[in-house]
C-alpha positions in Angstrom: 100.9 117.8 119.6 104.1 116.9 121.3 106.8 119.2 119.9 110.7 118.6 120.3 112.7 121.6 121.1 115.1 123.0 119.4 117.5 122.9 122.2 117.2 119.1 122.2 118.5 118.7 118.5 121.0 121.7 117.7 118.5 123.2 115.3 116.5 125.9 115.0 113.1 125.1 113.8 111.8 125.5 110.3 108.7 126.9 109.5 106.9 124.0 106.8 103.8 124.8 105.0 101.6 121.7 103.8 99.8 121.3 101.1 98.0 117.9 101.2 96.0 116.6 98.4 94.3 114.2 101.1 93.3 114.8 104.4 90.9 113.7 106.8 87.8 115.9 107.2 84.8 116.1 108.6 82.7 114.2 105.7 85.8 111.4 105.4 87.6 111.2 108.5 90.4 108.6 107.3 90.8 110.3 104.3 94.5 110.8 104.3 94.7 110.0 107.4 98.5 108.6 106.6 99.5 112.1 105.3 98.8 113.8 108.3 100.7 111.2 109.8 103.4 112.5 108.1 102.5 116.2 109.3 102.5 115.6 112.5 106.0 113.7 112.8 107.3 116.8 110.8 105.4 118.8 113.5 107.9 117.3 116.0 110.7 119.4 114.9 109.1 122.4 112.8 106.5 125.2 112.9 103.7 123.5 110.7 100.8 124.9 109.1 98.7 123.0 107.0 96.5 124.4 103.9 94.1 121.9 102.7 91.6 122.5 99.9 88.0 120.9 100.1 87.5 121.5 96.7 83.7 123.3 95.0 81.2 124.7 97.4 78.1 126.2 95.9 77.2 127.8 99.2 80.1 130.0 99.7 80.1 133.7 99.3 82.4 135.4 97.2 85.3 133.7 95.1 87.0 131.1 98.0 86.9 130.7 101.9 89.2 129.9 104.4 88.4 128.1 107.5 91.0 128.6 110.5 91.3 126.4 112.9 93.7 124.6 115.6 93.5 120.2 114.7 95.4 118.1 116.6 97.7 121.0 117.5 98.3 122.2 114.5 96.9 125.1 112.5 95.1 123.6 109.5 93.4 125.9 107.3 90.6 124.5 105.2 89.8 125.9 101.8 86.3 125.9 99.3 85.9 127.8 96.4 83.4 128.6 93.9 82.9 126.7 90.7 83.3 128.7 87.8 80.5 129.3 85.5 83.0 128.8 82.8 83.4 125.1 82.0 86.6 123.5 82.6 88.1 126.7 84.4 87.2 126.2 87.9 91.0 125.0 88.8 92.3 128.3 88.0 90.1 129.8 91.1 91.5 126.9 92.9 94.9 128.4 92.1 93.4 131.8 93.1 92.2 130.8 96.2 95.5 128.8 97.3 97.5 132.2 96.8 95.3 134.1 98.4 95.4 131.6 101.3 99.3 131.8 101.0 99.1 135.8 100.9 97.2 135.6 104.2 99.7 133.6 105.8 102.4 136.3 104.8 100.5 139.2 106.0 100.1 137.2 109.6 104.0 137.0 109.5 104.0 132.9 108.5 106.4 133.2 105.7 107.2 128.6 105.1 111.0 127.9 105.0 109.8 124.7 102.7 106.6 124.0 101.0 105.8 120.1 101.7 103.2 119.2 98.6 101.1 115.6 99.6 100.4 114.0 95.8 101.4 115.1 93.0 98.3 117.4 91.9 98.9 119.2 95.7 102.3 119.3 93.6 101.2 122.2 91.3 100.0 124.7 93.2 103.0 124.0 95.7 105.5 124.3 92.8 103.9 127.7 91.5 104.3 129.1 94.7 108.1 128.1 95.4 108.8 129.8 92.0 106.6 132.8 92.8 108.1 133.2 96.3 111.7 131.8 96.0 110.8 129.0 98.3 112.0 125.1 98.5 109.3 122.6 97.4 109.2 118.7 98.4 106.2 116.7 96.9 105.8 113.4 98.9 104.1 111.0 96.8 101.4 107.7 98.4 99.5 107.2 95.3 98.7 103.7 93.7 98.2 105.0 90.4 101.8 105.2 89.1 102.2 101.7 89.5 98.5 100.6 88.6 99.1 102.5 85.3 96.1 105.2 85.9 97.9 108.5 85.3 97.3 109.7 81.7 96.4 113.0 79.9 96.3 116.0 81.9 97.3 113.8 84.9 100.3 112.6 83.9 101.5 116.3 82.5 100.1 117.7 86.4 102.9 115.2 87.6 105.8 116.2 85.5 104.9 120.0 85.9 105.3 118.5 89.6 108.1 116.7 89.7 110.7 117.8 87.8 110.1 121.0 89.4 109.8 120.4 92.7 113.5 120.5 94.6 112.9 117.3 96.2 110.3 114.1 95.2 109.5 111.6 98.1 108.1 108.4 97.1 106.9 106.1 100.0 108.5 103.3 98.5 111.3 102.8 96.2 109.0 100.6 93.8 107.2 103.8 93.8 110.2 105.9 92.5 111.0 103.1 90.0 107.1 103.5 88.6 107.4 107.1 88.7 110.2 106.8 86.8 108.7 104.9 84.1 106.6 107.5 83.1 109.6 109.1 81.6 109.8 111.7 84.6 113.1 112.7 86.0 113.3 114.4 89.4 115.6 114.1 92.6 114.0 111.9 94.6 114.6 110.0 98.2 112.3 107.6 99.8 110.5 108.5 102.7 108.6 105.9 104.0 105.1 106.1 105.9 104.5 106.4 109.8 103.0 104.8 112.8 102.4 105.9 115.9 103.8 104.0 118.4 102.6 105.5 121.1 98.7 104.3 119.9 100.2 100.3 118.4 102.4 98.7 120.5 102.0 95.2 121.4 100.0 93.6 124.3 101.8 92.5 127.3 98.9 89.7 127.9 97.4 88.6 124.9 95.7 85.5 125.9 94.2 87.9 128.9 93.2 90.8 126.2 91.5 88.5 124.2 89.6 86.0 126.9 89.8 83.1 124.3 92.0 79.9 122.8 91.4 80.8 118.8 94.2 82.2 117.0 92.9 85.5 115.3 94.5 86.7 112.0 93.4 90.5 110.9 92.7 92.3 108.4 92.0 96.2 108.3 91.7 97.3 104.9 89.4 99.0 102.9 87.0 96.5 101.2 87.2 97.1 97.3 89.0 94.8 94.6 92.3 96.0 95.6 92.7 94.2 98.1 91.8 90.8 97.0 89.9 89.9 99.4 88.2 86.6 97.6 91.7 85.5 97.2 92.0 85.9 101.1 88.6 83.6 101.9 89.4 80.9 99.8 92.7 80.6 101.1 90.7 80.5 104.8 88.2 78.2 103.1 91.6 75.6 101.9 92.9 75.8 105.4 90.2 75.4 107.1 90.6 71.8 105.7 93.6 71.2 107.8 92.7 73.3 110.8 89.7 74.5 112.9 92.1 76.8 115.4 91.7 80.1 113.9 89.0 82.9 113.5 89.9 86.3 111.0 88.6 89.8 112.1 88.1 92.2 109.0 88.1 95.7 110.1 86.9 98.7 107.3 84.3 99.0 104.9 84.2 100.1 101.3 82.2 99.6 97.9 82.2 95.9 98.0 81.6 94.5 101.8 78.1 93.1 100.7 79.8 91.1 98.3 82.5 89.8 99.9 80.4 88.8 102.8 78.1 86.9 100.7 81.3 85.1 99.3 81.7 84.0 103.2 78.8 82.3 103.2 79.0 80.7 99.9 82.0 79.4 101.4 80.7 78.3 104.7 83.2 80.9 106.7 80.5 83.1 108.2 81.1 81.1 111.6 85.1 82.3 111.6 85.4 85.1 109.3 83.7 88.3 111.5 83.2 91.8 109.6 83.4 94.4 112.2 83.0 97.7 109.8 84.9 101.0 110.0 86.6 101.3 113.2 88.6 104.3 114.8 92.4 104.2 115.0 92.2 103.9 118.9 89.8 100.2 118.1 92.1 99.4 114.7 94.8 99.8 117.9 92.8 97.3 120.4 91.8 94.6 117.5 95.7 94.2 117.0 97.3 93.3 119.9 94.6 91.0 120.5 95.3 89.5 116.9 98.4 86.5 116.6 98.8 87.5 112.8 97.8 90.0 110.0 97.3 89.3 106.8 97.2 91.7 104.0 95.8 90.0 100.2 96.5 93.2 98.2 97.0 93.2 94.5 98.6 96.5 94.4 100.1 98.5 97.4 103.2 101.2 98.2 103.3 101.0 101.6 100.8 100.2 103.2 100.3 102.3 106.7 98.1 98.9 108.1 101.4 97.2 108.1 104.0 99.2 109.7 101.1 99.5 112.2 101.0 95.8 112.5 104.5 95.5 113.1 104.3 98.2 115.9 101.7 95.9 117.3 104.3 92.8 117.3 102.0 91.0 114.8 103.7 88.7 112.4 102.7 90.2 109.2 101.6 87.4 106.0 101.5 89.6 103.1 101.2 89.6 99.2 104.8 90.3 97.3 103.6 92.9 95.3 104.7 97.4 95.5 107.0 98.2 98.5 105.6 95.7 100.7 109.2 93.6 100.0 111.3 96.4 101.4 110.2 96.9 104.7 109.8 92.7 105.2 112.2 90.0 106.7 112.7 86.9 107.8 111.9 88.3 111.6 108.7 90.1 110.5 106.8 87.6 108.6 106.2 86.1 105.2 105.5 87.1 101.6 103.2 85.2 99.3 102.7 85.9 95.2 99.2 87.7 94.7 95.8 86.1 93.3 97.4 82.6 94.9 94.9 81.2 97.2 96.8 78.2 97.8 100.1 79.7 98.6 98.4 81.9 101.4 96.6 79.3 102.9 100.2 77.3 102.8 101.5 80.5 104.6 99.6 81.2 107.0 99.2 77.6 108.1 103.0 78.0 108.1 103.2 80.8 110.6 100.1 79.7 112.4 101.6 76.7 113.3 105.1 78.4 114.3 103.9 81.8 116.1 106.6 80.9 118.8 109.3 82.3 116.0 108.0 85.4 115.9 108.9 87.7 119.0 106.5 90.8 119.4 109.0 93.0 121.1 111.7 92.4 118.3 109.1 93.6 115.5 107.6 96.6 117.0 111.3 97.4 117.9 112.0 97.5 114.2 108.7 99.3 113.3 109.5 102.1 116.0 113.6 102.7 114.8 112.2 103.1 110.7 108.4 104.3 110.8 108.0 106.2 114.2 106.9 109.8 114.4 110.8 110.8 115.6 112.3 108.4 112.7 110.7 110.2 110.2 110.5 113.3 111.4 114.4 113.6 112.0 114.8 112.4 108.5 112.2 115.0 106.8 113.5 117.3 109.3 117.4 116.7 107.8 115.8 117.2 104.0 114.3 120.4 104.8 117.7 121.8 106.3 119.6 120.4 103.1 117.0 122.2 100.6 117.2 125.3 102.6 121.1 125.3 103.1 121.3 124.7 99.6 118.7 128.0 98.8 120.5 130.4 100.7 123.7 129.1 99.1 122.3 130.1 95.8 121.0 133.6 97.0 124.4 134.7 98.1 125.7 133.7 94.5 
């Protein structure tokens, strides 16, 4: 991992502890993969370790076990724990276990100038050991729930135990902040959006050479459940296939309901133009878009969507659905916005910017994508919160 020195910003570097609620492992390797996108753009400009729990392993000896290990240049130690025989009390050895993981980062001299919670139940344990230790905690928050309307009960009370305790809430999106706030939570927040590595989507110099033929290719990489609308998308394909024959859509991922939907496209008569290609690795989500002319996202709910910000890094003009915090990161240079569950107004859309690609300039969006979302944008902003919570800690230990 590419680190940036602190001779090259004025600053020294902080030591950041994460606590992710989601992150990639070995059974679900894009798990999370967008928070650890966020790790390693904080990685840039501070000492990082990351402490991820796995959750209940039978197997394990003794009460919890840690895992050490060097990923993607930064130390990531991953954490199982027994199940208690006692019903409904196996989250207090999860607590157990994450301070004695904390404890043995003290004893190894790893003492965090900022805890850096991923999700509001990563939020708990991160918040209980600020208090314990006397240490800044920021919870950055991607989940759909809030504005879906999913977090109840215990839930809900994990997030305001979170939140309102935590120093610092991140939202991806403001919509997100807005919907957290609805709950009747009150914290300090400030948006920090997702990030996209622009060294891996970027757009293709040649596309006409990368590809080899003359059909315009929209894209889609999403995961395939009822999220993301994806009936809504073919019969918009099936409506403008009416008025065009020029175009071909690649669907990249995999998920609960790909059987169905590609039974819809042949119900439809689409299996000629619409091609799924299954779960694909970030290096081959890279390669499918720059040779893509458009992407096109049908979701019904989103924050901000990690696909997209990677689109834009690719050049792609973006057709998406007006729904979450897809509207703030959109203009008139990026692409187009359609009202969700409207078949006819995306097929209207994309025929739209199908038939007037020559408006969109590749270099201009991935420009955009790369001053907001890149690994150095967000890491100098993160990097600026963590100075200001820390400042504002030692100012309140000399008091």
């Amino acid at each position: 991992m590419r680190e940036i020195n602190a001779e090259q910003t004025g600053d020294r570097r902080l030591k950041i502890l994460h606590i992710p609620a989601w992150y990639p492992s070995r059974q679900n390797p894009v798990a999370g993969i967008f928070v650890r996108e966020h790790v390693k753009a904080t990685a840039l400009y501070n000492d990082v370790v990351v402490l991820y729990s796995e959750g209940v392993d039978k197997g394990i000896r003794g009460l919890y076990q840690i895992e050490d290990n060097i990923e993607d240049g930064i130390r990531t130690l991953r954490l199982r724990y027994r199940k208690s025989p006692i019903p409904r009390t196996s989250y207090f050895i999860y607590l157990w276990a994450m301070f004695g993981a904390f404890r043995k980062l003290l004893k190894e001299g790893f003492r965090p100038d900022v805890i850096h919670a991923h999700v509001y139940s990563a939020g708990v344990p991160a918040v209980l050991l600020g208090k314990c230790y006397r240490i800044p905690v920021i919870v950055t928050e991607h989940y759909t729930g809030f504005p879906r309307g999913l977090i109840h009960g215990l839930e809900k009370l994990k997030a305001k135990f979170a939140f309102e305790r935590a120093d610092l809430v991140c939202p991806v999106s403001e919509d997100l902040r807005q919907h957290i706030e609805a709950y009747g939570i009150r914290a300090r927040f400030h948006v920090v959006p997702n990030v996209v590595d622009t060294s891996l989507f970027y757009p293709s110099k040649d596309k006409a050479h990368v590809r080899g033929d003359s059909k315009k290719r929209l894209l889609l990489v999403a995961l395939l459940s009822p999220v993301k609308d994806v009936p809504y998308l073919l019969e918009a394909l099936a409506q403008l296939r009416e008025k065009r024959d020029d175009f071909v859509l690649d669907i990249v991922g995999d998920g609960p309901n790909r059987s169905e939907y590609e039974e819809l496209t042949r119900k439809l008569g689409l299996q000629d133009i619409v091609h799924f290609h299954g779960l694909k690795t970030k290096q081959e989500v890279a390669e499918f878009m720059r040779k893509a002319d458009v992407f096109v996202l049908s979701s019904e709910w989103e924050n901000l969507p990690c696909v997209l910000i990677e689109a834009m890094a690719s050049g792609l003009p973006v057709v998406a659905t007006n729904v979450g915090g897809i509207p703030e990161i959109m203009n008139d240079e990026v692409g187009m916005l359609v009202p969700p569950k409207d078949a006819r107004a995306l097929a209207q859309t994309l025929s739209n910017v199908l038939g007037h690609l020559d408006k969109y300039q590749g270099e201009k969006i991935a420009c955009q994508a790369k001053r907001r979302f890149s690994y150095e944008a967000i890491g100098q902003l993160v990097h600026s919160l963590y100075k200001e919570l820390v400042t504002l800690g030692s100012a309140r230990g000399r008091l």
